[in-house]
ZANUVO-335207 format. One record per residue: residue number from 0; x negated, y, z of N, C-alpha, C in turn. Coordinates in nm, 2 decimals, m for minus. Each point is the difference from the previous one (the first is absolute). Example, Ala and Ser with C-alpha at 12.3 -4.5 7.8 and 13.67 -1.06 7.14 Angstrom:
<pts>
+-----+--------+--------+--------+--------+--------+--------+--------+--------+--------+
|   n |    n_x |    n_y |    n_z |   ca_x |   ca_y |   ca_z |    c_x |    c_y |    c_z |
+-----+--------+--------+--------+--------+--------+--------+--------+--------+--------+
|   0 |  m1.32 |  m0.57 |   0.78 |   0.09 |   0.12 |   0.00 |  m0.09 |   0.12 |   0.00 |
|   1 |   0.04 |   0.11 |  m0.07 |  m0.09 |   0.11 |   0.00 |   0.08 |   0.11 |   0.08 |
+-----+--------+--------+--------+--------+--------+--------+--------+--------+--------+
</pts>
This chain:
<pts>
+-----+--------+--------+--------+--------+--------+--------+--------+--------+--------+
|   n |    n_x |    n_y |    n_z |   ca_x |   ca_y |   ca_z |    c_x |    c_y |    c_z |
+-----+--------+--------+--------+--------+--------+--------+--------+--------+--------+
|   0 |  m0.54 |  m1.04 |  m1.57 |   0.13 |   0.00 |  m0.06 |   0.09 |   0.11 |   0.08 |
|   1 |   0.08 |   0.08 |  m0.08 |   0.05 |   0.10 |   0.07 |   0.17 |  m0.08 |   0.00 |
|   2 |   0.06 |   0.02 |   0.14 |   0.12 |  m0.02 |   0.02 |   0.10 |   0.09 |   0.00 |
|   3 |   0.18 |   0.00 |  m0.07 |   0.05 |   0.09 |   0.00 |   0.11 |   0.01 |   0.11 |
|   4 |  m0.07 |  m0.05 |   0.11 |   0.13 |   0.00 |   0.17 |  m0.10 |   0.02 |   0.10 |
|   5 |   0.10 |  m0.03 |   0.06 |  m0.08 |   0.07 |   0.16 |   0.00 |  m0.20 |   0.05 |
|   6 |  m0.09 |  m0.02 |   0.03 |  m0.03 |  m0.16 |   0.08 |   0.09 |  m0.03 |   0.12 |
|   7 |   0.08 |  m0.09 |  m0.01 |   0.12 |  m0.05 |   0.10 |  m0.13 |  m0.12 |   0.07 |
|   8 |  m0.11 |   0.07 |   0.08 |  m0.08 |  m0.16 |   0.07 |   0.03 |  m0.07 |   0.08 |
|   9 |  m0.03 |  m0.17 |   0.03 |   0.04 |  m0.10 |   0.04 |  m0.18 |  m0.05 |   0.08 |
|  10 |  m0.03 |  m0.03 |   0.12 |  m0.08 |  m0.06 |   0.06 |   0.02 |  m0.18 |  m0.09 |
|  11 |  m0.12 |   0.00 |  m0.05 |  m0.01 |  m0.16 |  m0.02 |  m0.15 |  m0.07 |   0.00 |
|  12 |   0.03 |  m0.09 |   0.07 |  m0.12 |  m0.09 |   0.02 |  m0.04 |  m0.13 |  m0.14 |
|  13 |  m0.12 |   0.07 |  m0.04 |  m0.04 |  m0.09 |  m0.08 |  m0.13 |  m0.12 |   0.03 |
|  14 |   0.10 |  m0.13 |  m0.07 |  m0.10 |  m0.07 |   0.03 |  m0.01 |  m0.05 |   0.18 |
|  15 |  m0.03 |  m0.13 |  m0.03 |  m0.02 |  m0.05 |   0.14 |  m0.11 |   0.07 |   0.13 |
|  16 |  m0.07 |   0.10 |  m0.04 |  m0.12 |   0.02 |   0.05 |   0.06 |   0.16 |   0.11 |
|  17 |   0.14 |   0.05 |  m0.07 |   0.07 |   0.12 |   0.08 |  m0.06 |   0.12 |  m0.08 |
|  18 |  m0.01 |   0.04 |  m0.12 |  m0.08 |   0.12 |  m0.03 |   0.17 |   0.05 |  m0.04 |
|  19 |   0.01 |   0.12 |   0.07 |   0.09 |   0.09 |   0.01 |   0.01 |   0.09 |  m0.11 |
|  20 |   0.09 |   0.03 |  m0.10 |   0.00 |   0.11 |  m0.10 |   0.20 |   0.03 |   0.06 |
|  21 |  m0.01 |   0.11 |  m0.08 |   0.16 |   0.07 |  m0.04 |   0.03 |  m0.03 |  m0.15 |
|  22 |   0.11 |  m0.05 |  m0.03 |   0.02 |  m0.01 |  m0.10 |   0.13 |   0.07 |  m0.07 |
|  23 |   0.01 |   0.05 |  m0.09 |   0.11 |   0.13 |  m0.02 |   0.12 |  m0.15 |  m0.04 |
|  24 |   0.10 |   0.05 |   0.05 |   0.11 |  m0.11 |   0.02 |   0.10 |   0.03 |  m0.16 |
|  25 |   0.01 |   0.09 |  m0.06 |   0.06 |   0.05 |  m0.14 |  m0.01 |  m0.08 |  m0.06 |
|  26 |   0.13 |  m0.06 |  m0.05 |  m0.01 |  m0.08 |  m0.10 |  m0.06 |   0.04 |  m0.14 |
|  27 |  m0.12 |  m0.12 |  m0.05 |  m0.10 |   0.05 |  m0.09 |  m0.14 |   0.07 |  m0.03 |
|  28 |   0.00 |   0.03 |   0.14 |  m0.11 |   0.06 |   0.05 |  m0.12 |  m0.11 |   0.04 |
|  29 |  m0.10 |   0.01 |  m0.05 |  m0.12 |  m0.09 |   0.05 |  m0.08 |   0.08 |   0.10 |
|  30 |   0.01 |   0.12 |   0.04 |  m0.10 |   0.04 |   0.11 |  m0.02 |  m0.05 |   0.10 |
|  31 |  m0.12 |   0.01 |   0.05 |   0.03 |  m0.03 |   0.18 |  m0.16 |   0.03 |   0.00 |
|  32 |  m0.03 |   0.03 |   0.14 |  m0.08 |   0.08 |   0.08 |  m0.09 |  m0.03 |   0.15 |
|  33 |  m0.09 |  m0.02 |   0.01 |  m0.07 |  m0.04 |   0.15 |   0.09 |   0.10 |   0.10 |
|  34 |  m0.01 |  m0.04 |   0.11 |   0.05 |   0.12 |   0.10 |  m0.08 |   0.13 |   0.04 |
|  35 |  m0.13 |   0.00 |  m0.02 |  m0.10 |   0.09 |   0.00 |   0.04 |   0.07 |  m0.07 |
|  36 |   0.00 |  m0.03 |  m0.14 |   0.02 |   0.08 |  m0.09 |   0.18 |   0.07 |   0.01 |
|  37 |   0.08 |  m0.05 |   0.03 |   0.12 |   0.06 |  m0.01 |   0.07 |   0.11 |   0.13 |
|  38 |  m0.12 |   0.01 |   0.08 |   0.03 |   0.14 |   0.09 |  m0.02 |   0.12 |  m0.06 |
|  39 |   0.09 |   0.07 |   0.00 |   0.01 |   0.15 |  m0.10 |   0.08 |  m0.07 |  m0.11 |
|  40 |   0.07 |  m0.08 |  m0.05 |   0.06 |   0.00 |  m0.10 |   0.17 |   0.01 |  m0.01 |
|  41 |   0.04 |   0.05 |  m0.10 |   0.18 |   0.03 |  m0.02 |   0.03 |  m0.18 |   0.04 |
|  42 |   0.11 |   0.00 |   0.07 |   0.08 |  m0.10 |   0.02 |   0.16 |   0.04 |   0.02 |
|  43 |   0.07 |  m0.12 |  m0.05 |   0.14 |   0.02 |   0.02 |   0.02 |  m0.09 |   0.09 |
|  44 |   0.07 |   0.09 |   0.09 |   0.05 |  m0.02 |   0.15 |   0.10 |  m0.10 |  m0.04 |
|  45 |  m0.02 |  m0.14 |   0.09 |   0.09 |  m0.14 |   0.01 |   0.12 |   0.06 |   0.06 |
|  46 |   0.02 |   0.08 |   0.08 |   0.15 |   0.01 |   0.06 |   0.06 |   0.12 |  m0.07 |
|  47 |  m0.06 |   0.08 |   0.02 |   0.11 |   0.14 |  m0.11 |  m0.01 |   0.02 |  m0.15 |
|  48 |  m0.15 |  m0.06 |  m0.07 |   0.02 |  m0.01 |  m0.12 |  m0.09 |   0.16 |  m0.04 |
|  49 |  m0.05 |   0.09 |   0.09 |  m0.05 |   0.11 |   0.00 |  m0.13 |  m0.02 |  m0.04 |
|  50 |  m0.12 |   0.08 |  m0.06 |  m0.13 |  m0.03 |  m0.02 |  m0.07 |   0.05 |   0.14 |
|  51 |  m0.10 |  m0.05 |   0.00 |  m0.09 |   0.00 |   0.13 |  m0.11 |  m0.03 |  m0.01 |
|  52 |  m0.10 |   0.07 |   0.09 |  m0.18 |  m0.04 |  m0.01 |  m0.03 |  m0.10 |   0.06 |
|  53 |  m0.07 |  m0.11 |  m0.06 |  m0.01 |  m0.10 |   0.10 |  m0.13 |   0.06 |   0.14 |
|  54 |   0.01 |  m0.09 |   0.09 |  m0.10 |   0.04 |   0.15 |  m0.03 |  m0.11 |   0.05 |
|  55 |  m0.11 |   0.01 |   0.03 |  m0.05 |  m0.14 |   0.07 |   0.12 |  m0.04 |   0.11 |
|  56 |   0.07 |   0.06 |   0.04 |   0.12 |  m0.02 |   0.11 |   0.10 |  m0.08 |  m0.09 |
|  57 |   0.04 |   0.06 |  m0.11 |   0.10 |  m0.10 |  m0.07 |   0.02 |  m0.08 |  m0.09 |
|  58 |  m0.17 |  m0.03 |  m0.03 |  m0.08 |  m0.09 |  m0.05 |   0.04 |  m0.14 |   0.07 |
|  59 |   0.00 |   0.01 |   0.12 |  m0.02 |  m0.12 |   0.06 |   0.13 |  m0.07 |   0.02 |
|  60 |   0.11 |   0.05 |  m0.07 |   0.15 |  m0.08 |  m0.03 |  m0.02 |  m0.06 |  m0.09 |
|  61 |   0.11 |  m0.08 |  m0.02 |   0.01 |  m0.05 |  m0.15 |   0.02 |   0.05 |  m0.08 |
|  62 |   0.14 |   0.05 |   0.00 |   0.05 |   0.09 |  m0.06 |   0.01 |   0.17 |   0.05 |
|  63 |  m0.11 |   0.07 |  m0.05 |  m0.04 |   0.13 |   0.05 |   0.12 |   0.09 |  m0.01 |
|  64 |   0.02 |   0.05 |   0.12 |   0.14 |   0.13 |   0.01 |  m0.03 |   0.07 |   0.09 |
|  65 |   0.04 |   0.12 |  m0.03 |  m0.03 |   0.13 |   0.08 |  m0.03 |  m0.02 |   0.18 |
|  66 |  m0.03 |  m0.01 |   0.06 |  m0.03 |  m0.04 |   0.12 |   0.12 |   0.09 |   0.06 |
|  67 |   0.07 |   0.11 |   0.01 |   0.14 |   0.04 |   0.06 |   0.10 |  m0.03 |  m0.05 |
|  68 |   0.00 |  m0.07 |  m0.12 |   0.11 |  m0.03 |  m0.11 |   0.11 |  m0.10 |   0.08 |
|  69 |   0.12 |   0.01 |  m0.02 |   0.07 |  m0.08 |   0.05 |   0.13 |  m0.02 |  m0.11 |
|  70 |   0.04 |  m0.12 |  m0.01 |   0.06 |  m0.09 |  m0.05 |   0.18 |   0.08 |  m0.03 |
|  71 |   0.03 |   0.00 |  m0.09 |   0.12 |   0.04 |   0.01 |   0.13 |  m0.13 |   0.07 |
|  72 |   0.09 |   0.04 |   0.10 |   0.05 |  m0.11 |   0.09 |   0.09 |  m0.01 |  m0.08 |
|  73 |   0.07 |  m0.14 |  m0.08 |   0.07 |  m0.07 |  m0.11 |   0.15 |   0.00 |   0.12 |
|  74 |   0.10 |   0.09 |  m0.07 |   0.11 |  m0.03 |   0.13 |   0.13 |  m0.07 |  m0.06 |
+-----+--------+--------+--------+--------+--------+--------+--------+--------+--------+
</pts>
């Protein structure tokens, strides 16, 4: 099935047993993905909203974001 966005992924654990997928958080969207499989893939960055490749480094968040990315400070 071909999608027409770039995947906003979410770390989720399925099932009692811990088997780990990403699941695209877009409302409406049914994808989601093992973690193996989603290194090298487009992701939208949880804090800026920017697209990004996922990496075994930022895989391992929940919510995958740029590893220098920083938070805009709400004043």
């Amino acid at each position: 099935m071909k999608y027409d966005h770039i995947h906003k992924y979410m770390k989720v654990n399925l099932g009692k047993n811990g088997y780990v997928v990403f699941k695209c958080m877009i409302p409406g969207c049914p994808h989601y993905i093992r973690r193996e499989l989603a290194v090298g893939r487009q992701s939208i960055c949880w804090r800026c909203g920017r697209p990004m490749v996922l990496t075994m480094a930022n895989t391992l968040l929940k919510k995958p974001h740029h590893l220098d990315c920083r938070r805009e400070e709400i004043k």
